[in-house]
Every structure is written in structure tokens, then in C-alpha cells.
C-alpha positions in Angstrom: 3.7 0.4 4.6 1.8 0.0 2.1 2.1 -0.2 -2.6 2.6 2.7 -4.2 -0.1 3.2 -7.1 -0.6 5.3 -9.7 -3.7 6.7 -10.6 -4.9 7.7 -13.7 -8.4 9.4 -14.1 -10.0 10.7 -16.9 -12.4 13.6 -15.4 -14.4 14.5 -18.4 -13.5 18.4 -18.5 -12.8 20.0 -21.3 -10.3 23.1 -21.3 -11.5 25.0 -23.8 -9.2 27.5 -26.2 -10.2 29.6 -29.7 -8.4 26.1 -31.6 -8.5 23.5 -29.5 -10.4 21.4 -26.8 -8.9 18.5 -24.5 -9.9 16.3 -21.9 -7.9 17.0 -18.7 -5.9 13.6 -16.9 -5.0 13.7 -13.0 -2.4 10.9 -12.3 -2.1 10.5 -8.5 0.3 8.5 -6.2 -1.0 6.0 -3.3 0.9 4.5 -0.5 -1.1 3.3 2.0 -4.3 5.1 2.9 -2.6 8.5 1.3 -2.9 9.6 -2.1 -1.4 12.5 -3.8 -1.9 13.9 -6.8 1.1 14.1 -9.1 1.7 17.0 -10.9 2.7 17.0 -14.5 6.4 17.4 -15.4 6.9 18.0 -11.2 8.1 15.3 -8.4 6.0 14.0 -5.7 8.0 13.0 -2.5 7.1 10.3 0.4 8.4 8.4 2.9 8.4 4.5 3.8 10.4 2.8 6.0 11.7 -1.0 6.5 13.7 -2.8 8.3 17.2 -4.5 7.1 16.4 -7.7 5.7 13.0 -6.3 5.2 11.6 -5.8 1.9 9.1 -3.7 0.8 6.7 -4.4 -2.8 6.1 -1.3 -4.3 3.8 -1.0 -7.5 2.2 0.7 -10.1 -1.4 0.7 -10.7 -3.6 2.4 -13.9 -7.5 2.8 -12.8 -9.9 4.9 -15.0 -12.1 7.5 -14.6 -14.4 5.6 -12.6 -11.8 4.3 -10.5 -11.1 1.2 -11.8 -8.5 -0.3 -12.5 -7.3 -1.0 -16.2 -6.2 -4.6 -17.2 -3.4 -3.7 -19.9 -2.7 0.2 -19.0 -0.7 1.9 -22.0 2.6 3.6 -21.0 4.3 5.4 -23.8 7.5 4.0 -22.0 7.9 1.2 -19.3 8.1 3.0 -16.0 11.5 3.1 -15.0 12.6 2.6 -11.2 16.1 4.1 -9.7 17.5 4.7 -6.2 20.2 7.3 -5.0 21.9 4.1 -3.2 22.4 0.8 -3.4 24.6 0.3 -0.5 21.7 1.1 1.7 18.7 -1.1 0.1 18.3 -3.7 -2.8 16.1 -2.1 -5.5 14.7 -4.6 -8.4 12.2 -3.9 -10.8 10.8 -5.9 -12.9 10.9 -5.9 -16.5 7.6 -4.3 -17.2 8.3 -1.6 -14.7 5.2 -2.0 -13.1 7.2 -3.2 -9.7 10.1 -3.3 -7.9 11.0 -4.2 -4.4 12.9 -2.2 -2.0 14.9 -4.6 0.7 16.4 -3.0 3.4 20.4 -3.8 3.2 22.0 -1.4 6.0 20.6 1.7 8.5 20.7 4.6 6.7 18.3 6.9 3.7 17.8 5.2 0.6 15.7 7.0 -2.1 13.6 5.4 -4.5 12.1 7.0 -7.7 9.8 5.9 -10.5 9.4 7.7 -13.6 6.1 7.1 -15.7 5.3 8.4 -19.0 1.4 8.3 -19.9 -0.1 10.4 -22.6 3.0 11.9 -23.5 3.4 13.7 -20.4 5.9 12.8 -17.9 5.3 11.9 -14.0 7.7 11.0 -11.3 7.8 10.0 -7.7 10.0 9.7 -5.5 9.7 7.9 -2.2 12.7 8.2 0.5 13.0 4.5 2.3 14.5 4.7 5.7 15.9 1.1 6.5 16.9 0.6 10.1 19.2 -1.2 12.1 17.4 -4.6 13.4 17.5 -5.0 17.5 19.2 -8.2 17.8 16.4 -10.7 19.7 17.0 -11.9 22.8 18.4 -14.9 23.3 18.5 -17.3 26.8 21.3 -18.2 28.1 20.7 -19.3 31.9 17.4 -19.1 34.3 17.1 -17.7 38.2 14.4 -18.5 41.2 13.4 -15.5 42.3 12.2 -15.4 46.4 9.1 -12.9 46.8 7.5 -12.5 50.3 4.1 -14.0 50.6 
């Protein structure tokens, strides 16, 4: 489908209370041509699917307020990739936790999660990966002459 990206946008407002002011971050979540915000301390779901034997790259992308995207973003944590099970697709992530890639191993529901940590304030997705079953090709195995009136 498509990499999953994070976005992380700095929107200017200030919240303002009798002590204290802040500037208010939305992280969001891409795959494909959707994006969802994610919500602070809450999950985000979504769905991919692949085929076994397939792999998909899934990623995590910082991009500032202007929608850019940030050369060295600062995690307080790398991001830290899981799945619910292996026996259904191969997750591996690499070290910085920036990617991992999900390879379809047998049909069935594998789900995928990243957790990020930015600011001090946690965000997770999850992502549910349904792998299916290849259609073997065809393969040859003889030819026929077919007679059609003319």
C-alpha cells in the first residue's frame, strides 16, 4: 500500500492557563493517500494488506510545521516496532526504529504496532496486515486445435 509516516507539526497556538503557556503539537499517521491524526496517549488503527512472500516497507517520517520534513528528528526513545504474530508475517525493524518491513509468511491477520515517543508524550499505531494465500500461476502442460465454423 503505501509507508506509514508520522507527522509532526508545530501549529503555533498557544493554550493559554493563569501559569503557564505552550505550543500545541499534532503528530499524524500516513499510509497511502490517508492521514490520521494520532491522538496523544491513544492508538490509531489501519489496515494493509500483502501477499505471502510479499513484503511491505513501512516507515517513520518527522516533518515540521510547514510540512517538511526534518533531517535528524529527535525521539526521546527509538520508535519501537512489535506484531501480535510472527507465524503469520516477518516483522524487522531496524535499529533506529525508523523502519521495519512486514513480509507476508502465511494467510491469516498479523498486526503490526509502532510506538513513538516525541516531546515526552507517547504515540502509537497500530496497523492490522492481512497476508493472503498466493493463487498458484498457471502452468502449461499440453496444447489443443480448436475447429470453429467459418
Amino acid at each position: 500500500m503505501g509507508k506509514i509516516v508520522v507527522v509532526v507539526a508545530d501549529l503555533g497556538k498557544s493554550h493559554h492557563s493563569r501559569r503557564r503557556c505552550h505550543k500545541r503539537i499534532s503528530v499524524w499517521l500516513r499510509v497511502g493517500n490517508v492521514a490520521v491524526e494520532l491522538i496523544p496517549n491513544g492508538v490509531i488503527h489501519m489496515d494493509f494488506t500483502l501477499d505471502v512472500g510479499k513484503a511491505e516497507n513501512l516507515s517513520i517520517e518527522v516533518l515540521d510545521q510547514n510540512g517538511q520534513p526534518i533531517a535528524n528528528p529527535v525521539f526521546d526513545a527509538p520508535p519501537a516496532w512489535s506484531q501480535a504474530d510472527a507465524t503469520i508475517g516477518d516483522l524487522a525493524a531496524s535499529q533506529d526504529g525508523l523502519t521495519a518491513v512486514e513480509t507476508g509468511l502465511k494467510a491469516g491477520v498479523d498486526t503490526v504496532q509502532v510506538d513513538a515517543k516525541i516531546g515526552g508524550t507517547t504515540f502509537t499505531a497500530t496497523a492490522r496486515a492481512t497476508i493472503n494465500a498466493v493463487v498458484p500461476a498457471q502452468v502449461p502442460t499440453s496444447i489443443n486445435i480448436i475447429a470453429n465454423p467459418a
